[in-house]
C-alpha positions in Angstrom: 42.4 -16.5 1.0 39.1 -18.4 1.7 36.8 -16.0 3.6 36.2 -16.6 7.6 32.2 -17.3 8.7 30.9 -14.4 9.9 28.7 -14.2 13.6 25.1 -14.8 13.1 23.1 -12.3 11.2 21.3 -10.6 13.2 17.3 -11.4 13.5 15.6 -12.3 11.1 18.0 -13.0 8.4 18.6 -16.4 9.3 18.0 -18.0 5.9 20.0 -16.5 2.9 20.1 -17.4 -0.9 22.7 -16.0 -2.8 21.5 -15.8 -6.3 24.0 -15.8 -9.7 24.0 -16.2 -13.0 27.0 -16.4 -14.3 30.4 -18.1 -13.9 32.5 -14.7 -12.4 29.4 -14.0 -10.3 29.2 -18.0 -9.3 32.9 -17.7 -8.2 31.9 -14.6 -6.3 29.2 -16.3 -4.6 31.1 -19.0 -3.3 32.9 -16.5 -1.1 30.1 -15.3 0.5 28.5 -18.9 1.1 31.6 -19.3 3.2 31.0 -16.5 5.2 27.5 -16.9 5.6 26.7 -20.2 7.2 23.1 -21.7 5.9 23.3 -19.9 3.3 22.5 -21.4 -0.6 23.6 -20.4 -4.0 21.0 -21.0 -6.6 22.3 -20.6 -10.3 21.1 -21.9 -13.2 21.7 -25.5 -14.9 24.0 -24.7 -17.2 26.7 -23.9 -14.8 25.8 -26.8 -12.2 30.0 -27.6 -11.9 30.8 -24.0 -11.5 28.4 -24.2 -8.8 29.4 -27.5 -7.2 33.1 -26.1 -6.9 32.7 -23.1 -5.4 29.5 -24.4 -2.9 29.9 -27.9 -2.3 27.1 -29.1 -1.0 24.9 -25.3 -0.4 23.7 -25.3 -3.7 20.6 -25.6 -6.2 20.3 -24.9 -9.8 17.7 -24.1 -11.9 16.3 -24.6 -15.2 14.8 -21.6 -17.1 14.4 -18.1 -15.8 15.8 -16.7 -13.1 12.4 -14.5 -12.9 10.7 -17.8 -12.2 12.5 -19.0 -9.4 11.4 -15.4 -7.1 8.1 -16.5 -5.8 10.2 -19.7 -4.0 13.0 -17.5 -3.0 10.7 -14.8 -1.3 8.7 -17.5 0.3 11.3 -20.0 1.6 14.2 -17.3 2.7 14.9 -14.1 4.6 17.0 -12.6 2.8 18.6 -12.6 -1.0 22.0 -11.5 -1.8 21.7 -11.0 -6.5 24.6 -11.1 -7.8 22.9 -9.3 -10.8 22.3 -6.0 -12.2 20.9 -3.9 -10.3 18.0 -3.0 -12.9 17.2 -6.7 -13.5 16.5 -7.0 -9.9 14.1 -3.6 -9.5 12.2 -5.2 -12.1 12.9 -9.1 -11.5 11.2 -8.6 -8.0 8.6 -5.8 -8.4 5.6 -8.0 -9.1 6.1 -9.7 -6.1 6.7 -7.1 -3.6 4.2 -7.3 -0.6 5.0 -5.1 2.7 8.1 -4.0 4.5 7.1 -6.5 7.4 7.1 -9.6 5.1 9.3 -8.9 2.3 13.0 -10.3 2.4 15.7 -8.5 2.6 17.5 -7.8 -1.0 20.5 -7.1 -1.4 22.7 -6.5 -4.9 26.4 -7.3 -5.0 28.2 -6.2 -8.2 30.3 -9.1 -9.9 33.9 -7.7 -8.7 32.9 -7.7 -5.2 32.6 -3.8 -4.8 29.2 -2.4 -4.1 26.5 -3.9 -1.9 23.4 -2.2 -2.5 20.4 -3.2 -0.5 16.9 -2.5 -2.1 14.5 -4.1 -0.2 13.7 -4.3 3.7 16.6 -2.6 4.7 15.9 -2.7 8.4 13.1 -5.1 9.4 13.8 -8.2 6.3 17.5 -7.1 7.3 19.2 -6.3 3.8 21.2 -3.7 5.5 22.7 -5.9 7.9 23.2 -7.7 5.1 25.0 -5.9 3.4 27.0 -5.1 6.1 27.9 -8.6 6.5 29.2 -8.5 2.6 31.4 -6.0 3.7 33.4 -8.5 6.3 33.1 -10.9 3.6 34.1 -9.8 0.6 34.5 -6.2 1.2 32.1 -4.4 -0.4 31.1 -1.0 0.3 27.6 -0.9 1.9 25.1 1.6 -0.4 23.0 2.7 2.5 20.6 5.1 1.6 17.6 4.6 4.6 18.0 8.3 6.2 18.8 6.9 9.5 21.9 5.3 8.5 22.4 7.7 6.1 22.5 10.2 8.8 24.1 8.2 11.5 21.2 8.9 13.6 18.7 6.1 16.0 16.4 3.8 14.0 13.1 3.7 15.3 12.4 0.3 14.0 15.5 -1.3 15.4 16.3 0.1 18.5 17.3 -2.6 20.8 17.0 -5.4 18.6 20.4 -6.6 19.1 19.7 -6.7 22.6 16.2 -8.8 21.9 14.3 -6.3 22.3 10.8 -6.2 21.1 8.7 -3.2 20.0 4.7 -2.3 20.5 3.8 0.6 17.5 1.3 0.3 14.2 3.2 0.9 10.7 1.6 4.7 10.8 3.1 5.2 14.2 6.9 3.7 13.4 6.6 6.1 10.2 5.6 9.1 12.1 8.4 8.4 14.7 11.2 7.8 12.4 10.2 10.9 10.2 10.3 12.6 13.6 13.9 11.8 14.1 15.5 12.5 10.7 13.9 15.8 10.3 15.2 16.7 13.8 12.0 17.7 15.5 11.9 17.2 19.0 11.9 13.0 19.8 11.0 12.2 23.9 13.2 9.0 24.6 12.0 7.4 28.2 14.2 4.6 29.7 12.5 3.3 32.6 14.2 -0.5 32.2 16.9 -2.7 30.3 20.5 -2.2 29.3 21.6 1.2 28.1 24.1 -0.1 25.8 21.7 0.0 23.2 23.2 3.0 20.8 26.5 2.1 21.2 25.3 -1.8 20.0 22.4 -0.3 17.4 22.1 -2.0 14.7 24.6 -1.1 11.3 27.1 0.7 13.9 26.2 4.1 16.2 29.2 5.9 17.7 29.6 9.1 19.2 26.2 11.1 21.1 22.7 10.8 20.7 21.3 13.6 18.5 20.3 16.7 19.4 16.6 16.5 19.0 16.3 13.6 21.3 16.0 14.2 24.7 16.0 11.5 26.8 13.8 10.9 29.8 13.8 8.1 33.4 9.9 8.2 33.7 7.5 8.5 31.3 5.0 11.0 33.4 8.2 13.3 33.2 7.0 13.7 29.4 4.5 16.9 28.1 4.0 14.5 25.1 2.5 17.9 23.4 6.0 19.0 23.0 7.4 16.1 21.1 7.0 14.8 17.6 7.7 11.4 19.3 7.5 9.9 21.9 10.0 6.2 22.8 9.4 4.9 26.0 11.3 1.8 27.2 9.5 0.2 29.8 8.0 -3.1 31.2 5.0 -1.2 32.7 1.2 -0.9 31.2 0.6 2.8 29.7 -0.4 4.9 32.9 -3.8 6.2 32.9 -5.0 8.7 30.3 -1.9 8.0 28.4 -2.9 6.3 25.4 -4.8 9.1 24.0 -1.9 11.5 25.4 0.2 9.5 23.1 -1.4 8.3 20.1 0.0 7.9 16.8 2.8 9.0 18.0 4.1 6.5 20.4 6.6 3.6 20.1 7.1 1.2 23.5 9.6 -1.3 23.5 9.9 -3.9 26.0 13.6 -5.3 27.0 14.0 -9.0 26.7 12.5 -10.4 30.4 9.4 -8.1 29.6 8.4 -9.8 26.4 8.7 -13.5 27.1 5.0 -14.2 26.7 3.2 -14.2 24.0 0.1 -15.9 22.5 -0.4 -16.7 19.0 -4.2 -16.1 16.9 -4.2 -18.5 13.9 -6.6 -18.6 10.8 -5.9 -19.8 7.5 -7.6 -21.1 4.0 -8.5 -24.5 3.8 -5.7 -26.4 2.5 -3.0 -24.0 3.5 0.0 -25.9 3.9 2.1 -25.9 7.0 5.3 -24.2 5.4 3.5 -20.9 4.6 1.5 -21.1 8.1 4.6 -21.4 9.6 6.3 -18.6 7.5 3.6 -16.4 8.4 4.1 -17.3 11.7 8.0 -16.8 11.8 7.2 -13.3 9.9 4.6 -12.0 12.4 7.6 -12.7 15.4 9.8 -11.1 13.6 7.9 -8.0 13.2 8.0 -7.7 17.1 11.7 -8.9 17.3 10.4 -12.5 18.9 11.0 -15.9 18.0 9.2 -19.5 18.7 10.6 -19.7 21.9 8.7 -17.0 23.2 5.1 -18.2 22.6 3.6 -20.3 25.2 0.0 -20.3 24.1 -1.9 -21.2 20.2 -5.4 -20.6 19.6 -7.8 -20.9 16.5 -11.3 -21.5 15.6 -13.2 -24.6 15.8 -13.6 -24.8 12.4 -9.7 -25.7 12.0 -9.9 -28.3 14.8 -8.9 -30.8 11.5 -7.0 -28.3 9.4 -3.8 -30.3 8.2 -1.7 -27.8 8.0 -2.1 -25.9 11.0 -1.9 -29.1 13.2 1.1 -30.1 11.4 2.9 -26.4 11.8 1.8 -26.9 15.7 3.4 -30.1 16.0 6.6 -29.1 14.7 7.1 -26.2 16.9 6.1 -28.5 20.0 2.5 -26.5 20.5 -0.5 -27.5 21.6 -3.3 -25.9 20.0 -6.6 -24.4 21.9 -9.6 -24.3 19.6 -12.4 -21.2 20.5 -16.1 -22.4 19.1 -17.5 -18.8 17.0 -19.4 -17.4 19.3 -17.1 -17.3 21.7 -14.5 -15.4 19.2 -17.3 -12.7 18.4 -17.8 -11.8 21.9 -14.0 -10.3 21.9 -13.5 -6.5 20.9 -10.6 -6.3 18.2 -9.2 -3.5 16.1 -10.0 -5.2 12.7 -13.5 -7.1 12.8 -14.3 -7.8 9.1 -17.8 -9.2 8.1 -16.6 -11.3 5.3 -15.3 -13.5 7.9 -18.1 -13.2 10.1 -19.8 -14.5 7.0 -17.6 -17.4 6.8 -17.6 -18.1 9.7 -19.7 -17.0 12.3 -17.3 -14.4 14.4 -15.7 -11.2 12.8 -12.7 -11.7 14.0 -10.4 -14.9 14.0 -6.6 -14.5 14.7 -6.5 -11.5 16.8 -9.7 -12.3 19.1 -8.5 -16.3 19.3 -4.8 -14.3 20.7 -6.7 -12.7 22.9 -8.3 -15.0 24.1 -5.1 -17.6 24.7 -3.7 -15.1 26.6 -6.3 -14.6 28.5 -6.1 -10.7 28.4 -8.4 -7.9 26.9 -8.0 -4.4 24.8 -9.8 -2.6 27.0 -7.7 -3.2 30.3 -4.6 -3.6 28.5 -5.1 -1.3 25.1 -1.2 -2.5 23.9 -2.1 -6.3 24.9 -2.2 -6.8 20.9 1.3 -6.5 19.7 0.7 -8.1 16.2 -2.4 -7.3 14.4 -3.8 -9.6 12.0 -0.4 -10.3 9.8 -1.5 -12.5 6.6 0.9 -14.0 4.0 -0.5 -15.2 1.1 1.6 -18.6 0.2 3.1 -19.8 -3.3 -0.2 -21.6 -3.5 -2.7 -18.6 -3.5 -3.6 -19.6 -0.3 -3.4 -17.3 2.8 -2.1 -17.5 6.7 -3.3 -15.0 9.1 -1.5 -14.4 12.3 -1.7 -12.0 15.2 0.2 -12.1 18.4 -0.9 -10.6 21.9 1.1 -10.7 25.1 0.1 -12.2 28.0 -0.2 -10.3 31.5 3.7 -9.5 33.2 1.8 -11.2 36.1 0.1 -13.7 34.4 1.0 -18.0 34.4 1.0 -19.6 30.6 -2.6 -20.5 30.2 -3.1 -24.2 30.4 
C-alpha cells in the first residue's frame, strides 16, 4: 500500500534528504519520499535503478563516500532522514556539527522501518517532528529522548510555533527556562495576547493539563519574578519599566503572529560569499525566531557591499531592496556584540546587528528586546561566512522607505 503525503512539516523542515545506502534501505526510502513531498533520496551510484524505481524523479546519487557528501546535505537541507546505522551517523556527522540554531535536523531510521531516532536538532532543525512524521509514514516508533517530550511537559523553544509564533530569548536564557520546567521548579507563564490553543496544538502532541510547576498568569506586573525559576510572558507589549533587569536571564517573550510581522534584516558577509549560503544564513536566522521571508520588510548592509554579488543577487531573489549605511554611521549604534576586528576591517564595530537597527529605525536603549536575532553567521561550503541579525521594527511603526 503506497504511503499517503503527509501535511507540511512543520517550520523549518521544509527541505528533507533521505539518505541510503543500500538496496533494502533504498526501497525503504522510497516510502518515505512519498510521504514527504520535496523531499530527495541520495544514494550512491552503484544502485542508481534501485533509486530511480522507488523515487522517480526525487533522486541523486553519488560517487564515493557517503561521508563526503555531509557538508552539501547540511548546507543545502533542513533536515536528513539516514537510513544508516546509527553509529555511522554519530561519527559520519560529528565533524561538521555547528550549533543547535543552524544544524539540521537528523534523524536515523532503521532498515525494517521500526525505530526513528532523531540525534540532532530535535526541536529547532525539527528532527523530532521528523520523526514523528516517519511514524505516519512508515510507522516507526519515535526515540525521543529531549526531557520535554520525554516528560510530556511544555517546550520552551517551541511554544506556539505551530501557531506562528515567534520567540525573543538568548541561548543562555531558553536553557535556563527549559531546565526550569523539567526539574519542576516554579515556571511564571503570562498570556496577555493570542490563541490559547497553544498546548493542546504544541508541537510532537500535548494532552491532558499543564504541569504543576507552571503557574499561569493574565498580566505580567501580576508576576514577583523573584519567585520563579522562569518567567514566559506572551505579549505584544514592550517590557514595562524596570522590568528587564527584574527579568534577566531568565525571561522568554513570545509574540503571537500579528505582533511579529515586522522585521528588519542586518547583512554582512566575506567577499565572494555566494548568494546560496547568504541566503541559507538568512532562512536559518528566521527560523531561529519562527519567521520566514515574508515577514521582513526592510535589508540593510554596509557600504562596502554596495557591489557585493552575492548579497545583491540573494536580495533580488527574495524581491528586497537593499539600504546601504556608510561606517560611520554603523559605529554610532550601541549593539550587544561590537568586535574590533571588524572595526578594523572596516571602519564600524558592528555590521549586521547595528545596519538591523538601523533599517528599522529603532534603538536598544528604548526598546532593549528590539534585537531579536543577534549576529547569526554560517560559514558556507566555501569557507566563506554570512552574518545575519534581525531586529523588529516599532508595533507602531510604517516599513521604512
Amino acid at each position: 500500500m503506497p504511503s499517503q503525503p503527509l501535511q507540511p512539516l512543520p517550520f523549518p523542515c521544509t527541505r528533507i534528504a533521505v539518505v541510503a545506502i543500500t538496496r533494502h534501505g533504498i526501497a525503504l526510502a522510497g516510502r518515505v519520499i512519498a510521504a514527504l513531498p520535496g523531499a530527495t533520496l541520495f544514494a550512491p551510484r552503484k544502485f542508481a535503478a534501485e533509486a530511480a524505481a522507488a523515487a522517480p524523479g526525487a533522486f541523486a546519487c553519488y560517487e564515493g563516500k557517503v561521508g563526503d557528501q555531509v557538508p552539501a546535505l547540511f548546507a543545502g537541507f533542513d533536515g536528513i532522514v539516514a537510513i544508516v546505522s546509527l553509529g555511522a551517523v554519530v561519527r559520519l556527522i560529528a565533524p561538521h556539527l555547528g550549533n543547535k540554531e543552524t544544524d539540521p535536523g537528523v534523524v536515523v531510521l532503521d532498515e525494517a522501518g521500526r525505530w526513528a531516532i532523531p540525534v540532532l536538532s530535535g526541536h529547532l532543525g525539527g528532527a523530532n517532528a521528523i520523526a514523528a512524521a516517519l511514524q505516519q509514514a512508515v510507522g516507526a516508533t519515535p526515540v525521543l529522548t529531549t526531557a520535554s517530550d520525554a516528560r510530556a511537559t511544555l517546550a520552551v523553544d517551541l511554544l506556539g510555533r505551530e501557531l506562528g509564533w515567534t520567540f525573543e530569548a538568548s541561548h543562555d536564557e531558553i536553557v535556563r527556562a527549559s531546565a526550569a520546567v523539567v526539574n519542576d521548579e516554579p515556571v511564571a507563564l503570562v498570556q496577555e495576547t493570542g490563541s490559547t490553543d497553544w498546548w493542546s496544538r504544541h508541537a510532537n502532541g500535548r494532552s491532558g493539563p499543564l504541569p504543576a510547576n507552571i503557574r499561569r498568569f493574565a498580566r505580567l506586573e501580576d508576576v514577583e519574578p523573584e519567585h520563579f525559576g522562569a518567567v514566559l510572558w506572551i505579549s505584544d507589549r514592550p517590557l514595562p519599566t524596570g522590568y528587564a533587569a527584574r527579568l534577566a536571564g531568565k525571561r522568554v517573550i513570545y509574540r503571537p503572529i500579528a505582533a511579529a510581522k515586522k522585521l528588519a534584516l542586518g547583512l554582512g558577509c566575506d567577499r565572494g560569499t555566494p548568494a546560496a549560503t547568504i541566503t541559507r544564513a538568512i532562512d536559518a536566522a528566521l527560523a531561529r525566531i519562527g519567521a520566514s521571508r515574508i515577514d521582513v520588510t526592510a535589508v540593510a548592509s554596509i557600504t562596502l557591499k554596495a557591489d557585493e554579488a552575492g548579497l545583491l543577487e540573494a536580495a533580488t531573489a527574495a524581491g528586497w531592496t537593499l539600504r546601504f549605511y556608510p561606517p560611520a554611521v554603523l559605529a554610532a549604534v550601541d549593539v550587544p556584540n561590537p568586535s574590533e576586528t571588524v572595526r578594523r576591517y572596516t571602519g564600524t564595530p558592528s555590521v549586521s546587528e547595528a545596519a538591523a537597527l538601523l533599517a528599522a529605525g529603532t534603538a536598544l536603549a528604548t526598546d532593549p528586546g528590539a534585537l531579536r536575532v543577534e549576529k547569526h553567521k554560517l560559514r558556507g561550503p566555501d569557507g566563506r561566512n554570512a552574518t545575519v541579525s534581525i531586529a523588529r521594527l516599532p508595533a507602531s511603526s510604517p516599513a521604512p522607505n
